[in-house]
C-alpha positions, -999 to +999 in steps of 0.1 A: +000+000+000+027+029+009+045+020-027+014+022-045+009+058-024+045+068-030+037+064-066+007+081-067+021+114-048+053+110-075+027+112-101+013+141-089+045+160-078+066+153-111+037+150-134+042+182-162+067+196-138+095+212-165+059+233-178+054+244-142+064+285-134+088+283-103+095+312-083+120+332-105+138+353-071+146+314-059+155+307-093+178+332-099+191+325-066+200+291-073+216+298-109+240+326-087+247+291-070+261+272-094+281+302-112+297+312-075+301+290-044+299+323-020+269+333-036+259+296-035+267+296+006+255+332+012+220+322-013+231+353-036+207+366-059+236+373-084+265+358-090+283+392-080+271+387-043+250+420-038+218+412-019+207+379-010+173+363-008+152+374+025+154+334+037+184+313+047+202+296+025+196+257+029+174+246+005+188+268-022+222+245-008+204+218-023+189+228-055+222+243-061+243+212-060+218+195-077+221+219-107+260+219-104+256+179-107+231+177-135+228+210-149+207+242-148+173+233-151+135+225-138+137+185-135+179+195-120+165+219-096+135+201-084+150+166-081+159+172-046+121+188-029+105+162-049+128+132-032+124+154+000+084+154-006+086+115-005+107+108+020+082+130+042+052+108+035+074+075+041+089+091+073+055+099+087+040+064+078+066+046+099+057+071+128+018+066+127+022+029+116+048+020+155+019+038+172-015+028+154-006+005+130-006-005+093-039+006+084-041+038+101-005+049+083-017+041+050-042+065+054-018+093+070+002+086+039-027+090+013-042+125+035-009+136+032+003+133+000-033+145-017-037+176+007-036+201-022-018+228-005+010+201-003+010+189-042+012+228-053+040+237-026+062+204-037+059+213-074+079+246-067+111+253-061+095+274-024+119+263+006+085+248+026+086+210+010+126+207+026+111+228+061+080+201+061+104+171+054+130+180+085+105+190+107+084+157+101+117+138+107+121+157+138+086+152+148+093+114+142+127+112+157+111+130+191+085+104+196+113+078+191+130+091+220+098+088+240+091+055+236+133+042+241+138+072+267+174+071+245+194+106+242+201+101+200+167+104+188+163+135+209+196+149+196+189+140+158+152+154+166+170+186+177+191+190+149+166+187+119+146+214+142+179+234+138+180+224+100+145+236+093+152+268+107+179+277+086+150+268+059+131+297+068+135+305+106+117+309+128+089+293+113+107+258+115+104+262+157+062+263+156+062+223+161+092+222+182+075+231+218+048+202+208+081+179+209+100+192+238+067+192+260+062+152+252+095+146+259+095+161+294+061+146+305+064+110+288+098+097+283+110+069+303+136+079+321+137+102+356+130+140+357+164+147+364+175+133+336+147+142+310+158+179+320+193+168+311+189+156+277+168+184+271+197+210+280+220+191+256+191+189+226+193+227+234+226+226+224+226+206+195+193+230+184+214+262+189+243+250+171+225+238+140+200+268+143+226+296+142+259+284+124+249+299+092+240+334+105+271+333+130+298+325+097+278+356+081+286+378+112+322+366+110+326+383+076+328+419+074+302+433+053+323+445+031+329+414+021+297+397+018+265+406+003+235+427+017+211+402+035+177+407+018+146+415+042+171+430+067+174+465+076+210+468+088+224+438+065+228+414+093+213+379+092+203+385+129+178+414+119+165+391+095+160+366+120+141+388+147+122+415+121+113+404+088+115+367+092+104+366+128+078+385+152+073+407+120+056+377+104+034+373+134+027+410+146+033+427+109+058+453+099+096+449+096+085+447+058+054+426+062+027+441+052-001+423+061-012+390+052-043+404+033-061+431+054-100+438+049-102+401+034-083+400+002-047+398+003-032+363+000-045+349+028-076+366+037-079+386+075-064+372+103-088+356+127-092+319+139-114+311+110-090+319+089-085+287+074-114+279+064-120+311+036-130+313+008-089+313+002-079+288+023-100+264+028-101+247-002-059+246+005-060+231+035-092+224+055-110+196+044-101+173+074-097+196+101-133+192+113-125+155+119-092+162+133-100+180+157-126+157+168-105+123+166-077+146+187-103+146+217-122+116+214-083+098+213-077+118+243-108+108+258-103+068+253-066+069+265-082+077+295-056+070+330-032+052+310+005+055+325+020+084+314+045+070+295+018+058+271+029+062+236-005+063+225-014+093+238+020+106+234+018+107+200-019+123+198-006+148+223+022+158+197+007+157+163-022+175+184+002+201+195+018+202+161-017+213+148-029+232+170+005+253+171+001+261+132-031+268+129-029+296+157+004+310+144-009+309+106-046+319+114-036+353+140-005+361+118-010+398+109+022+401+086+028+382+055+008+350+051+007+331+022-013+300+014+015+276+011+025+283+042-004+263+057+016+226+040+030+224+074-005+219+085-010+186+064+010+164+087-002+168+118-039+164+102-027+134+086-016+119+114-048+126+136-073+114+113-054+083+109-045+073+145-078+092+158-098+077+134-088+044+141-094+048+180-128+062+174-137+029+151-125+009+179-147+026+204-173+024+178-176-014+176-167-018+217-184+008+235-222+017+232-216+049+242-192+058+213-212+045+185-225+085+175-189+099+173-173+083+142-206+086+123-207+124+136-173+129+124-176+117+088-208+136+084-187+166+095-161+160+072-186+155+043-207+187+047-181+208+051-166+189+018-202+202+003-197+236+008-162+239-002-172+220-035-200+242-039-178+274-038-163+272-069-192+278-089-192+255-119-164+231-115-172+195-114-205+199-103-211+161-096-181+154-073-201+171-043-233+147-047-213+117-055-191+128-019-228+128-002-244+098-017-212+077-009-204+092+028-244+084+035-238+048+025-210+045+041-221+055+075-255+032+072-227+003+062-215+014+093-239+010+115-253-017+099-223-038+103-211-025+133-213-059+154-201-081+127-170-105+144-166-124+111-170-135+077-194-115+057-204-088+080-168-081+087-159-078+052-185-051+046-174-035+072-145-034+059-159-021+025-175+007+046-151+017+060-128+022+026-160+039+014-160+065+045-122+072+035-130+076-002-154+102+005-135+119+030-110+127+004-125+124-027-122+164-027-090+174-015-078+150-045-099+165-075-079+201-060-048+182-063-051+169-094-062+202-113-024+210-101-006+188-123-035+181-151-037+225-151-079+221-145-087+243-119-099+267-145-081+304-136-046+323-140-027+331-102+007+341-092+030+308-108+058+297-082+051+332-063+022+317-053+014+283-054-017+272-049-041+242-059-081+241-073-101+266-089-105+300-085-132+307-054-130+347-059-106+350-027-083+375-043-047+358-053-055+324-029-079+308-057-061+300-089-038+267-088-007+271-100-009+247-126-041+263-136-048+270-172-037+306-179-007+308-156+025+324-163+050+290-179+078+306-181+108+278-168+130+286-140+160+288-166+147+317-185+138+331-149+169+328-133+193+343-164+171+369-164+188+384-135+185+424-143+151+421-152+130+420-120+089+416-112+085+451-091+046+464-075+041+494-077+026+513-045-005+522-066-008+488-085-004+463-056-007+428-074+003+436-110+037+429-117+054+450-145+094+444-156+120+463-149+147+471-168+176+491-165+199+497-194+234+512-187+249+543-208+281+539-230+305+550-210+325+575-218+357+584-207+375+619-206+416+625-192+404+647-162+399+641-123+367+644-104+365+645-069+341+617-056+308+627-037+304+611-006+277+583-004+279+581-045+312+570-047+310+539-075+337+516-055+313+518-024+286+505-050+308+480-063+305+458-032+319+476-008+359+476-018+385+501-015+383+534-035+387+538-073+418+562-081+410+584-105+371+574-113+345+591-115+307+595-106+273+585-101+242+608-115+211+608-090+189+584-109+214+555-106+207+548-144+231+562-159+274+559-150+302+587-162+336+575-153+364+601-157+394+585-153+435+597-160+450+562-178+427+541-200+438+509-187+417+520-149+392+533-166+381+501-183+386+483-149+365+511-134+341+511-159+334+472-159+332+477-119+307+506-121+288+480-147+287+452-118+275+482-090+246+493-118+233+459-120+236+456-082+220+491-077+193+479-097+183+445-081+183+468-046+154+492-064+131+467-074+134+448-037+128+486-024+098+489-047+083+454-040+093+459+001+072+497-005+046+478-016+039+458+008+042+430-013+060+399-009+079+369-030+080+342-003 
């Protein structure tokens, strides 16, 4: 069952892929990569090492030697996330399957690889399908150490924490008080020395949290490039402002994840996920999550408290709930892809929930209305997200209906049956229930790959799955019919020319482009304004002998310089610092905007 699910989500994140649009600032990025290995370690949006992306490094580490392996390209640069996509739903079978067994991980593996949020996010070159992947494997690795009470797991779980973080920050520490908290309240061994290994997983987290930005505080910024997002050019601003409580609180750049309703993400709230601009990403199965999380709680009951059961619904419970409060109050920047992490930790409590409530179904009296409850839940609400794309496979949302009905009445029907027949259609209901339950979440993320969800969006800027529900930039897929195809290779050599919004035109991209004067050079001296100087342009270095200016508009370069052998070095430096300048205006104008690429 888990190959024939692995090949299924392959299908779906490979499927098409080199006529997929990929997010062109992460494209660039990674071409800077594989033309210069500090721009590469630094993640460089040009090979000359002017600005960087506003996210660490990491997974353009990997898409980068990927490309240097195989070559600059789409199927090169998405290799890796697609690998990494994989290993996640194998990883979190083997966690759900040592807790609740074989059936309940097959369906954690099929939820999560047709979450449609998920399929768009691992089709695109973002850095979330590498943050999901270490932060499931530190997820998994944490309830190891639970259930052995051995130090290892807890230090591997620590360091893919730290990993994920230099992924994209601060975000890759939402789960990791979930992990920490199970630790301390159900490993095996004594309090003293539960607080022990926990000091020295602290250790492990801070030194593969903050190795990268330490090495880019050891340079001098002279020497290295601006760090994009930041307002001083440190990678620690980044990490607190842009990248950190500005996500949460807004400002430091972040303009709001969609004020007044429309925006990316719609207003922040707790129903937030379930918009018209998220809900059809994401929320299909939170209704029954959130009810198998209590009912499991519920049925573990006084168990020891090393009980792995409830353990594990404690930390895929706190893993949930964690996101969903971080992404549904964030007032800063908030785009739907961000909610993938979510699909794990619904994954998992629909499976191992689900398969607790069935058991209390068939044993307990008292329990027979909850699982029926539940996937009545699950199918309304898959109504009315059906139902808000007006027009688009009209007969999926009856068919979910007629199918979930039967199933429940097989259900109950069948409830008592110990063997032969009655067991097996059971059984057959019970496949029926799960059919229906994601029956909808799959038609989304198939119009990904087959490009039918029927509107334009935003390409690799925005990645998201289904039709178009009228939620502002959250509605059209990424695959959809109508979206922007151009490959990440024309993308990334494009390097001068850069997607810009302008203040008054929030949402329509328009190209830059600068084009650089003939430079002319005259046998005369011309003392150097400050703060103009073209050597401080050209990243940073010592002063220019003899060279000239820089006009006002930064478009336009005279060089005056005594010998004609500096003036052609000056020149092609003053070339480098236009380009440079350049890249830093459109950032300023998207940052103005309030708009931004991750």
């Amino acid at each position: 069952m888990l190959l024939a699910i692995l090949a299924l989500a392959a299908v779906l994140y490979s499927w098409n892929l080199s006529g997929s649009s990929l997010n062109s600032f992460y494209s660039a990025a990674v071409l800077s990569g594989t033309q210069s290995w500090k721009a590469w370690f630094f993640g460089s949006l040009d090979a000359g090492n002017f600005l960087t992306v506003d996210k660490p490094p990491l997974a353009l580490m990997v898409m980068g030697l990927s490309c240097r392996v195989l070559g600059y390209g789409t199927w090169q640069m998405m290799a890796p996330m697609v690998v990494a996509a994989l290993a996640t739903i194998w990883i979190l079978h083997a966690c759900v399957k040592r807790v609740f067994g074989h059936a309940a991980a097959a369906v954690a593996a099929l939820v999560l690889a047709l979450t449609p949020i998920t399929v768009a996010i691992n089709r695109d070159n973002n850095p979330d399908t590498l943050l999901v992947f270490l932060m499931v494997s530190g997820a998994a690795l944490g309830l190891r150490a639970v259930q052995g009470g051995r130090l290892l797991p807890l230090l591997g779980s620590a360091a893919c924490f730290g990993l994920a973080f230099n992924t994209k920050m601060l975000q890759g520490y939402i789960a990791l008080p979930a992990v920490f908290a199970v630790y301390l309240y159900a490993a095996r061994p004594g309090w003293v020395k539960r607080i022990v290994n926990l000091l020295l997983a602290g250790v492990v987290l801070a030194v593969s949290s903050f190795w990268w930005a330490a090495a880019v505080s050891l340079v001098p910024a002279s020497e290295r490039p601006y760090i994009g997002g930041s307002t001083d050019g440190t990678a620690w601003n980044l990490i607190m402002g842009y990248n950190g409580l500005g996500r949460i609180f807004g400002g430091e750049g972040n303009g709001g994840g969609g004020g007044g309703g429309g925006g990316f993400a719609g207003t922040a709230g707790l129903g937030r996920m379930f918009n018209d601009i998220l809900g059809g990403q994401i929320s299909w199965l939170i209704p029954f999550a959130a009810i198998a999380l209590v009912g499991g709680v519920v049925l573990c009951g006084r168990a020891p408290r090393t009980d792995l059961t409830r353990a594990a619904l404690v930390l895929w419970g706190g893993w949930t709930a964690l996101h969903y409060l971080t992404f549904a109050l964030a007032e800063g920047t908030m785009h739907p892809y961000y909610t993938t992490a979510l699909a794990p930790g619904i994954a998992a409590l629909c499976s191992g929930g689900g398969v607790l409530l069935l058991r209390a179904f068939r044993a307990d009296r008292r329990w027979v209305w909850v699982l029926p409850l539940g996937l009545g839940v699950t199918a309304v609400w898959a109504v009315v997200l059906l139902r808000r794309a007006s027009g688009w496979n009209t007969w999926l949302w009856p068919s979910i209906l007629v199918v979930m009905a039967l199933a429940v009445v097989g259900l109950l029907v069948f409830r008592s049956g110990a063997s032969g027949l009655r067991l097996r259609l059971l059984g057959v209901s019970v496949a029926a229930a799960v059919v229906a339950a994601v029956a909808g979440p799959a038609a989304y993320a198939w119009s990904v790959p087959s490009g039918s969800g029927g509107g334009g969006g935003m390409g690799g800027t925005n990645p998201t799955a289904g039709p178009s529900t009228g939620g502002g930039f959250g509605g059209p897929g990424a695959g959809a019919a109508g979206a922007s195809r151009a490959g990440p290779v024309a993308a990334g050599r494009r390097v001068v020319e850069r997607l810009a919004v302008g203040p008054s035109r929030v949402g329509t991209p328009r190209r830059v482009r600068v084009r650089p004067r003939r430079v002319r050079v005259r046998p005369r001296r011309v003392r150097l304004p400050p703060r103009r100087a073209v050597a401080s342009l050209a990243a940073g270095r010592r002063p220019v002998r003899g060279a000239g200016r820089v006009n006002r508009t930064g478009r336009a370069v005279r060089l005056l310089a005594a010998r004609p052998r500096a003036a052609r070095a000056a020149a092609g430096r003053a070339k480098r610092a236009l380009r440079a300048a350049a890249w830093a205006e459109a950032w300023a104008a998207t940052r103005a905007a309030s708009w931004s690429p991750t």
